[in-house]
C-alpha positions in Angstrom: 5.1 46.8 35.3 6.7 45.0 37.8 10.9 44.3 37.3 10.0 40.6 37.4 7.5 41.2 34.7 9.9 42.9 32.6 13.1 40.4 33.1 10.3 37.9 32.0 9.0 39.7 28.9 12.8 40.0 27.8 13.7 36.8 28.4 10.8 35.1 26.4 12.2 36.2 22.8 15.4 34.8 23.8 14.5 31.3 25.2 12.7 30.9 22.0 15.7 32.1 20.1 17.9 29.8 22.2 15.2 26.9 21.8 15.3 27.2 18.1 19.2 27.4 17.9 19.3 24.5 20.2 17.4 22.3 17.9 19.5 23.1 14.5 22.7 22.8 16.7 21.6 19.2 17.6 21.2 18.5 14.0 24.8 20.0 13.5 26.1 18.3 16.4 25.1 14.7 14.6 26.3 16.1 11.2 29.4 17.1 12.7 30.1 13.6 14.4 29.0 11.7 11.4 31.8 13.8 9.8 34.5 12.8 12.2 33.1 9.2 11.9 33.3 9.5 7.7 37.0 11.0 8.0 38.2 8.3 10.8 37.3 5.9 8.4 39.0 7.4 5.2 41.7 7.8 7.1 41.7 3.8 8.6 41.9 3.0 4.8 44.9 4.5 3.7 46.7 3.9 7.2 45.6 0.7 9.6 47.6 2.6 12.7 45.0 5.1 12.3 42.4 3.6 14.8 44.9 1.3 17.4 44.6 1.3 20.5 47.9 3.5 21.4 47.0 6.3 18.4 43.5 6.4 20.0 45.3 6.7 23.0 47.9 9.3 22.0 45.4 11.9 20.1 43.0 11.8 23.2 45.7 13.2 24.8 47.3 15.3 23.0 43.8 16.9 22.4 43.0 17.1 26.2 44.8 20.9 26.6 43.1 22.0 23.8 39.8 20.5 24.7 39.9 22.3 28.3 41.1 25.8 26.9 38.2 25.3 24.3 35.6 25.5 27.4 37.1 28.9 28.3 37.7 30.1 25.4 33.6 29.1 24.4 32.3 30.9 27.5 34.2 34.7 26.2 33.2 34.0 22.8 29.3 33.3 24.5 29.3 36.9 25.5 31.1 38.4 22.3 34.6 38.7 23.4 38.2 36.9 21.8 41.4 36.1 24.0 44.4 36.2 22.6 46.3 36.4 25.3 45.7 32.6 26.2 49.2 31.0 24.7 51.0 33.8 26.5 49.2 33.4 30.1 49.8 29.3 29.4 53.5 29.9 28.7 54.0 32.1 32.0 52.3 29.6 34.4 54.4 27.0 32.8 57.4 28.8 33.2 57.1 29.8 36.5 55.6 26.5 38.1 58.9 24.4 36.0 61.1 26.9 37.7 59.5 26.6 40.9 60.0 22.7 41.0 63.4 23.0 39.6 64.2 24.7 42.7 62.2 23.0 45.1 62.0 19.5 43.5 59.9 17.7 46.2 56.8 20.0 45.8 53.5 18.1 45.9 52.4 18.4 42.3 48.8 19.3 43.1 50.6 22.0 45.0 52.1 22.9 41.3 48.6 22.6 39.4 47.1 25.2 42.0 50.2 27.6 41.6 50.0 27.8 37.9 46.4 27.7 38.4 46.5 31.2 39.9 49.2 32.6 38.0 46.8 32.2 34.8 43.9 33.6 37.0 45.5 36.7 38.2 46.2 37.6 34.4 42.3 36.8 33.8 41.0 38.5 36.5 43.4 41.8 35.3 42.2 41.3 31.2 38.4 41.0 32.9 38.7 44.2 34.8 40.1 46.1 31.7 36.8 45.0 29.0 34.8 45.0 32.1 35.2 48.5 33.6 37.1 50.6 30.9 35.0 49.7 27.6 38.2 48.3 26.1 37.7 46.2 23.1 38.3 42.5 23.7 40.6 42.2 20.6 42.7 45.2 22.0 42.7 44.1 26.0 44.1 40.6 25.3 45.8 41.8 22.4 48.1 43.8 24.7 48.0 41.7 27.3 49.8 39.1 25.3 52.7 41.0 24.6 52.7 42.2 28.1 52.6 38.9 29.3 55.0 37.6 27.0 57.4 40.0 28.0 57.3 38.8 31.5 57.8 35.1 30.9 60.9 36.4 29.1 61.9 39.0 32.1 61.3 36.0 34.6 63.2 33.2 32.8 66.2 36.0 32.2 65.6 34.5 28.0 66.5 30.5 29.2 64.7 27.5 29.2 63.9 24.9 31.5 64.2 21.3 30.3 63.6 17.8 30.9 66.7 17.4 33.3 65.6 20.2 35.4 62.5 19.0 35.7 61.5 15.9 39.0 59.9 12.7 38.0 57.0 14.0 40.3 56.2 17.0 37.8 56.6 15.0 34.8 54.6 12.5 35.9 51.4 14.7 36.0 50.9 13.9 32.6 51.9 10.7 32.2 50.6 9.3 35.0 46.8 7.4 35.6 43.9 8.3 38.2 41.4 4.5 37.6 43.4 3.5 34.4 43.1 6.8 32.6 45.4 9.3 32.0 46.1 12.5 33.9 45.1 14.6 30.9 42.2 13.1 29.8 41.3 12.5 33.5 41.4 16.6 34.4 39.8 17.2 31.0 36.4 15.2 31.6 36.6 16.7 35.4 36.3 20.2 34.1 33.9 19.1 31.0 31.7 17.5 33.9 31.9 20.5 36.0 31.2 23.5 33.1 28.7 21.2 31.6 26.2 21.3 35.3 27.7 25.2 35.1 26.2 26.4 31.7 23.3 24.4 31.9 21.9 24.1 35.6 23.0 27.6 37.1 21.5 31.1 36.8 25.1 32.6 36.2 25.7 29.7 33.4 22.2 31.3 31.8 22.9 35.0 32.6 26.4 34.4 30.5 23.6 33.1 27.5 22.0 36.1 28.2 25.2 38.8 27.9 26.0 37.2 25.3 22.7 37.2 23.4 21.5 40.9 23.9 23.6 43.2 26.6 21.4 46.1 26.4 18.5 43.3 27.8 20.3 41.6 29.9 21.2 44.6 31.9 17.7 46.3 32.2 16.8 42.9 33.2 18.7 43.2 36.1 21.9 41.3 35.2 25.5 42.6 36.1 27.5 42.7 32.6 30.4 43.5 33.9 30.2 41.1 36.7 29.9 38.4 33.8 32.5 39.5 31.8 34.9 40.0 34.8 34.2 36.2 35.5 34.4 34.8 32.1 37.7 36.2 31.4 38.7 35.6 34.8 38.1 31.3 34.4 39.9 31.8 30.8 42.6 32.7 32.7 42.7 30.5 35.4 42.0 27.5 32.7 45.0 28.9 30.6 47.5 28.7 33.6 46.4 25.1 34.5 46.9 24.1 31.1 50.6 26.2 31.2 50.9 23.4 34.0 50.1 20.5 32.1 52.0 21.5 29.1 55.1 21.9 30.5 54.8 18.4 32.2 53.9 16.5 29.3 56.5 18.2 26.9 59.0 18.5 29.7 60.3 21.9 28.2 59.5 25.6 29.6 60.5 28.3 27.0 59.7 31.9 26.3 57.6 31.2 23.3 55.5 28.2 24.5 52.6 28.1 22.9 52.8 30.5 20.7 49.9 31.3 18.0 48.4 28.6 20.3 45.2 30.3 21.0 43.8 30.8 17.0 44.0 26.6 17.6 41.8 27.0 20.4 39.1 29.5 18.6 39.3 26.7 15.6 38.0 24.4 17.9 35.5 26.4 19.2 33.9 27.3 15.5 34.2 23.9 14.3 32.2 23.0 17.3 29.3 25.8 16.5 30.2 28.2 18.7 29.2 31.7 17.2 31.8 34.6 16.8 28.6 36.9 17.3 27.8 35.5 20.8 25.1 33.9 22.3 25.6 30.2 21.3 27.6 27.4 22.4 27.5 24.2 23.6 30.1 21.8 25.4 29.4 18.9 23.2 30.0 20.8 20.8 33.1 22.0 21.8 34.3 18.6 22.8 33.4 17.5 19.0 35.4 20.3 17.7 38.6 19.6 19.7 38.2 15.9 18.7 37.9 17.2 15.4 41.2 19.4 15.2 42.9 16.7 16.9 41.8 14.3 14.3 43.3 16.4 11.4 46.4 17.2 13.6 47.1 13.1 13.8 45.8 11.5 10.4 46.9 14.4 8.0 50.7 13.3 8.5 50.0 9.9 9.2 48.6 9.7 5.5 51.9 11.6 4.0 49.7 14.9 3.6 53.0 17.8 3.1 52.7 20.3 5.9 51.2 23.5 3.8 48.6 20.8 2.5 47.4 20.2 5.8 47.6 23.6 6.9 45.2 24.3 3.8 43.0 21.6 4.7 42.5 22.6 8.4 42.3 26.4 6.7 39.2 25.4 4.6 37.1 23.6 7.0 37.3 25.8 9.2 36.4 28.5 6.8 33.1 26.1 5.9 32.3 25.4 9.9 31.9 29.8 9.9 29.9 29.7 6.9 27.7 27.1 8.4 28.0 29.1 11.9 26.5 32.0 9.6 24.1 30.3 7.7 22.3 28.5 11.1 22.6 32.1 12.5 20.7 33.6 10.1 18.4 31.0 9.5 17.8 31.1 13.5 17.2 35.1 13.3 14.5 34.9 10.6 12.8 32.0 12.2 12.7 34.6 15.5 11.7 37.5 13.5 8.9 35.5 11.7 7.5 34.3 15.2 7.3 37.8 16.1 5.2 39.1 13.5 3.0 36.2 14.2 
């Protein structure tokens, strides 16, 4: 049998897996969106700010970091990896690009966005090297690359922060300024939303990372470089993170050690609530994009509507907890449809 034959006799279980999971994920999709709708609503009724114009305006934004580390973050979870190095790689970039402009204050800010850019995408491509070529767990690679990295925002700052006065108009002004009306954040968000969207779903790599994701062992007899994927997956995780460690800093005007810390089990949240599954294999970037809206929702309204902090930590706590039960559930309901097709 020829290798085209076989790459096409693998690939045939899981396109129908995928086409399967695709439908129920559509129907989870709308279920999920009618369940932002419901709680936008609820929310309206006990607070009128809720749905303004400028608290529309301000939780779109706030959201936009989180919803653009959510696309990296969905692409390693696609091929059954975790980074938790994310925060740590976003607090270096920021650190380092707010010190660079603090001492060279007339710096192009694109200049600054491309610097932190590849800051973040050196970490990447070092954290994709290690699960790529030495075996090491994903949990354990990013695990100590966190500390390791954290470590070195300290060793560079020398422990102090940069803040607001330190900081040029120019830098600041990355996130508060507008491209056509919209905001800087939002604006870069839907750019890279646009661009990973044609990415997953138009491009062989986009479908090989599906295909990692869903069975290595096939993947690679059907000719498919695993570690090449895994490498590159990492790799854009990290160069996402450091743009984001750009952004950050701008919009909160503050680079310290600790930025962002614990950030990065916010930015898995939003990848479950948004289907994504821990065990690989499936994702989608509307779905993503619903669970960041999601997060940022419950982030805005829970204290607008006097909920105490542990409450809403709690409530954030439990529907999460039900989005990985459903996660589970469609899995499982997916992998018996599969198997029953099979015997048939």
């Amino acid at each position: 049998m020829s290798n085209e034959a076989v790459t096409k006799s693998l690939a045939a279980p899981a396109a129908d897996k995928r086409t399967l999971g695709a439908s129920i994920a559509k129907f989870r999709e709308l279920g999920l969106l009618v369940f932002i709708i419901v709680l936008s609503v609820l929310v309206q009724l006990n607070n009128s700010s809720f749905l303004t114009l400028e608290n529309m305006n301000d939780l779109i934004t706030n959201t936009a970091i989180l919803s653009i580390l959510s696309v990296g973050m969905m692409l390693v979870i696609i091929t059954r990896g975790i980074d938790l190095s994310i925060g740590a790689t976003l607090a270096l970039s920021g650190m380092i690009s707010a010190m660079t402009v603090s001492a060279y204050p007339n710096l192009n800010p694109v200049a600054v966005l491309i610097l932190g850019t590849l800051v973040g995408l050196v970490s990447g491509i070092v954290i994709g090297l290690l699960i790529a070529k030495t075996g090491v767990l994903p949990i354990i690679a990013t695990l100590g690359m966190m500390n390791v990295i954290r470590g070195l925002t300290f060793t560079v700052s020398g422990g102090k922060w940069v803040s607001a006065h330190q900081m040029p108009d120019s830098f600041k002004a990355i996130a508060t300024g507008s491209v056509l009306g919209i905001n800087n954040l939002i604006f870069i968000a839907i750019i890279i939303y646009i661009m990973f969207y044609y990415f997953i779903n138009h491009t062989r790599t986009g479908r090989q990372i599906y295909a990692v994701g869903s069975n290595p062992e096939s993947a690679k007899i059907s000719g498919i470089n695993n570690e090449k994927i895994l490498w590159m997956v990492y790799s854009i995780m990290g160069g996402l993170s450091g743009l984001a460690g750009v952004l950050w800093v701008s919009k909160f005007a503050s680079a310290q050690g600790d930025t962002a810390s614990g950030y990065e089990l916010s930015v898995i949240a939003a990848c479950v609530l948004g289907g994504v599954s821990i065990a690989g294999g499936s994702g989608k970037i509307s779905g993503i994009l619903l669970g960041s809206i999601l997060l940022g929702i419950l982030n805005n309204a829970l204290p607008l509507i006097n909920v105490s902090p542990f409450w809403q930590m709690a409530i954030q706590g439990t529907i999460i907890l039900i989005a990985v039960l459903v996660n589970a559930l469609v899995k499982r309901g997916v992998d018996r449809n599969h198997l029953m097709r099979r015997k048939v």
